[in-house]
N, C-alpha and C positions, 0 to 999 in steps of 0.2 A: 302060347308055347311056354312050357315049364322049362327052365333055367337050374340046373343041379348048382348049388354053392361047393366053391374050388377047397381047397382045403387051407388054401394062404389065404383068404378070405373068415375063412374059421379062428385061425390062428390070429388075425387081427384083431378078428372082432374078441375074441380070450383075452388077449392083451390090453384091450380097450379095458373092457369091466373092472380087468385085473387092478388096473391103475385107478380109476375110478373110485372102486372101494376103499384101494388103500389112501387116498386125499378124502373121501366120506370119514374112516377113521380119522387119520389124524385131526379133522373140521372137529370131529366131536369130542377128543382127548384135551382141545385145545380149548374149548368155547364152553363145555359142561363145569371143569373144575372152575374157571372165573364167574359163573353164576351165582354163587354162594355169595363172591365177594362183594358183588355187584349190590345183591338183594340186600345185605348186610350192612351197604353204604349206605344203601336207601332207604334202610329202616333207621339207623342211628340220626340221619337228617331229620325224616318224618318227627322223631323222637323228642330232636332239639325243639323243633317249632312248636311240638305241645307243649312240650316244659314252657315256653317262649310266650305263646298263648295262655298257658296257664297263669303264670305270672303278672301278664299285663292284665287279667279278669281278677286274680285275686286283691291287687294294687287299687285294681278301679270300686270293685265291691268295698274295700276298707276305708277308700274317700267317703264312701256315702254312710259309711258303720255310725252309729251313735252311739252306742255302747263304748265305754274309754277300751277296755280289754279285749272287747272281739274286733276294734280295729287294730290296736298295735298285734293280736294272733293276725289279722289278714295283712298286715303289710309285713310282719317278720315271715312267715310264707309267702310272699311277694319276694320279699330280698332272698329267701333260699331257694328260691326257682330261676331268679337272673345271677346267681352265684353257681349255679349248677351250671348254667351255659356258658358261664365263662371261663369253668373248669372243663370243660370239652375245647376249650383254646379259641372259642370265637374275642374278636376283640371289636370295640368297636365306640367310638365318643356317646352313642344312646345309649347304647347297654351297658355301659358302666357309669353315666348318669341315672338311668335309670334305675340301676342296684344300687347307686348314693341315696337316690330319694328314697327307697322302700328301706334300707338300711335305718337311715333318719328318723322318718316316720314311726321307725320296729322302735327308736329311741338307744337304737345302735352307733352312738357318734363315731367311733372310731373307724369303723368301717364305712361310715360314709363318708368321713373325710379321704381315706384309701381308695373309695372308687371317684372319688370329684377328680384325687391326685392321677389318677391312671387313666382318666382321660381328657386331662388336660396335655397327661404326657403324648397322647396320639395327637391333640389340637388346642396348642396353647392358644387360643384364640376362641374356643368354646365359652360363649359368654354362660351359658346355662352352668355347668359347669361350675365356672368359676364364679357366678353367684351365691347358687349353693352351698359353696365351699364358703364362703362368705359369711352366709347365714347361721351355718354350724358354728363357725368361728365365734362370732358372737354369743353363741347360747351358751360357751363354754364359761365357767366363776369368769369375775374380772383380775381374778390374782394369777391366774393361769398365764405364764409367759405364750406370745404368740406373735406370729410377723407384726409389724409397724405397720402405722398408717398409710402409708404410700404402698403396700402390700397390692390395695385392689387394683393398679395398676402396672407392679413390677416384680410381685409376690410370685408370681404365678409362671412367670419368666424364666425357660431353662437355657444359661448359656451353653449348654451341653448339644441342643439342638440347632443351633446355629452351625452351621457348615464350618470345618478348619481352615479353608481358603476365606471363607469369609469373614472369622476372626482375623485373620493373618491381615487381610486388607484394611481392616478398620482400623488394628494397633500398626500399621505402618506409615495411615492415611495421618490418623493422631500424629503420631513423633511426626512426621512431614511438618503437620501444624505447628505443633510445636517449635521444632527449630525455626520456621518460620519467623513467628511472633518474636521468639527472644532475639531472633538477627534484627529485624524491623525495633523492635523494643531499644536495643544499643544503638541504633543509627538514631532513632527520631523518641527523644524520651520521652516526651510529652503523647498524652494520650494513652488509650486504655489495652495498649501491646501487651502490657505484660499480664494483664488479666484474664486476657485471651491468652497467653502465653500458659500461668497456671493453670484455666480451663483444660486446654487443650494435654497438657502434662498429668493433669487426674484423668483425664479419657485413655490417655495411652496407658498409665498404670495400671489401669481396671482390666485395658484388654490383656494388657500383659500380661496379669495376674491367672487370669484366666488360660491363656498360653501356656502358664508356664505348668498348669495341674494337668493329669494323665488325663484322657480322652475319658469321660463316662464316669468320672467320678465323682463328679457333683451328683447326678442321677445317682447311682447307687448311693448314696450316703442320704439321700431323704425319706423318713420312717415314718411311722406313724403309731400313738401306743394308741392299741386293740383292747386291753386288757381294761377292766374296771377298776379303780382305787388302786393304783402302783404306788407303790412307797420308793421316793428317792433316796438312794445311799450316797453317803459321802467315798465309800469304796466297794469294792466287789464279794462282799459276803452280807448275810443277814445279821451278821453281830454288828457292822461299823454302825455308825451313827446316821438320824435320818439327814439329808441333806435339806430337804423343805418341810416346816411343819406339815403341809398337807400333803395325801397324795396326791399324784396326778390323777386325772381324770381322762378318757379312753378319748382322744380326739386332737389329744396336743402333737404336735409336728416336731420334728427332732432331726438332729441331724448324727447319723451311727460315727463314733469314732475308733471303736474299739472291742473286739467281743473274748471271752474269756471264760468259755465252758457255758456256765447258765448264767453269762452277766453279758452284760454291752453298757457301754458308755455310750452315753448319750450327751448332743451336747442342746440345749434348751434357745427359744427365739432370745433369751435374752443376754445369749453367750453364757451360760451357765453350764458345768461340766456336772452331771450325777453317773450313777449305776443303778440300776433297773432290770430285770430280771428279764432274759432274753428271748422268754416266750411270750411277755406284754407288749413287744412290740415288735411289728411286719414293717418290711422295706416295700416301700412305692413298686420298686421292682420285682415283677415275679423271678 
């Protein structure tokens, strides 16, 4: 038996499709234009891993190089393929030892002390790293001002990264000691109070010291000269006088105190204040 359809039965079903299509639309106004982006992410990714790739073949090819000049061409293309990916904002303690060494290798000093220093700043405890950084050091003249001895284990050290509650608690714990000892030291003279007394008074005045400077400014204020053979000035033009017979050379550490168009003062590991021209030398910080 055949069943004729009603006419509200019609009407439904119109209204069904009706609605239907118009959620099909919008499905496809919504999902088509982010496919571009999507593709786009996923090619720039792809992209970095070749570079990335590339990089770590042309580094490995230029260990095995004999040739003096077609190694330092394959490790200076080693360090411009992990400089590439670091310019896409990846960060990370390998990849910027790894641009140290190919840096190095290019016979690039400056630049690999800049990447030893940027990630150390991610993981002050990166012993590679901070070998490295070591080794450059040393290759630099011996007239060249540079951290101290006790460097390879306090050089590398940012109090900037210590937490503020945690400075706070250590220069409070100090002065505690402190007052301590010299109370104990006036009651019972004898004995080594007051030594621990001064111990304790140089610990509180380091944390202090450190308290009392703006949050992140030790960090920004350590540079590195990039440039080859910089001439120290005694002031901020090419007329003053030079402040060091020699120039620097691309690898010395500095600390910025001052910049003034195309100069910066710089001050030297051996507290020595020059001017230097403001494009020889990059802050640790991007």
């Amino acid at each position: 038996m055949i069943h004729a359809h009603s006419p509200n039965m019609r009407a439904h079903a119109a209204r069904f499709f009706c609605r239907t299509g118009v959620l099909f639309a919008l499905m496809v106004l919504l999902v088509i234009p982010s496919a571009p982006a999507r593709t786009q992410e996923t090619g720039d990714s792809l992209n970095r891993i070749a570079r990335l790739e590339s990089a770590i073949s042309d580094y490995t090819e230029a260990l095995s190089e004999r040739d003096r000049d077609s190694r330092l061409a394959g490790f200076a293309r080693a360090e411009r393929g992990f400089a590439s990916v670091t310019e896409d904002g990846l960060d990370s303690v390998s990849l910027w030892t790894n641009l140290g060494n190919a840096a190095f290798q290019a016979g690039h000093a400056g630049h690999a002390v800049l990447a030893y220093h940027r990630a150390l700043r991610l993981d002050p405890d990166a012993s590679t790293a901070r070998q490295n950084l070591g080794t450059v050091r040393s290759s630099l003249p011996n007239w060249v001002p540079r951290p101290g001895a006790t460097d390879g284990l306090l050089g590398t050290f940012d109090p900037s990264r210590v937490p503020r509650a945690t400075q706070i608690l250590a220069s409070s714990v100090a002065f505690f000691a402190m007052a301590l000892f010299v109370a104990v030291s006036v009651r019972h003279r004898k004995g080594a109070w007051r030594g621990l007394a001064l111990l304790a008074g140089g610990a509180w005045a380091v944390t202090a010291f450190t308290l009392s400077a703006p949050e992140d400014e030790a960090r920004r204020a350590l540079a590195i000269i990039t440039a080859e053979e910089v001439p120290a000035r005694s002031a901020d033009s090419s007329l003053s006088t030079l402040a060091l017979p020699e120039p620097l050379p691309a690898g010395v550490e500095v600390t910025l105190l001052d910049v003034r168009e195309d100069w910066t003062r710089v001050r030297l590991a051996n507290g020595r204040d020059v001017w230097i021209r403001s494009a020889s030398v990059t802050s640790v910080d991007r």
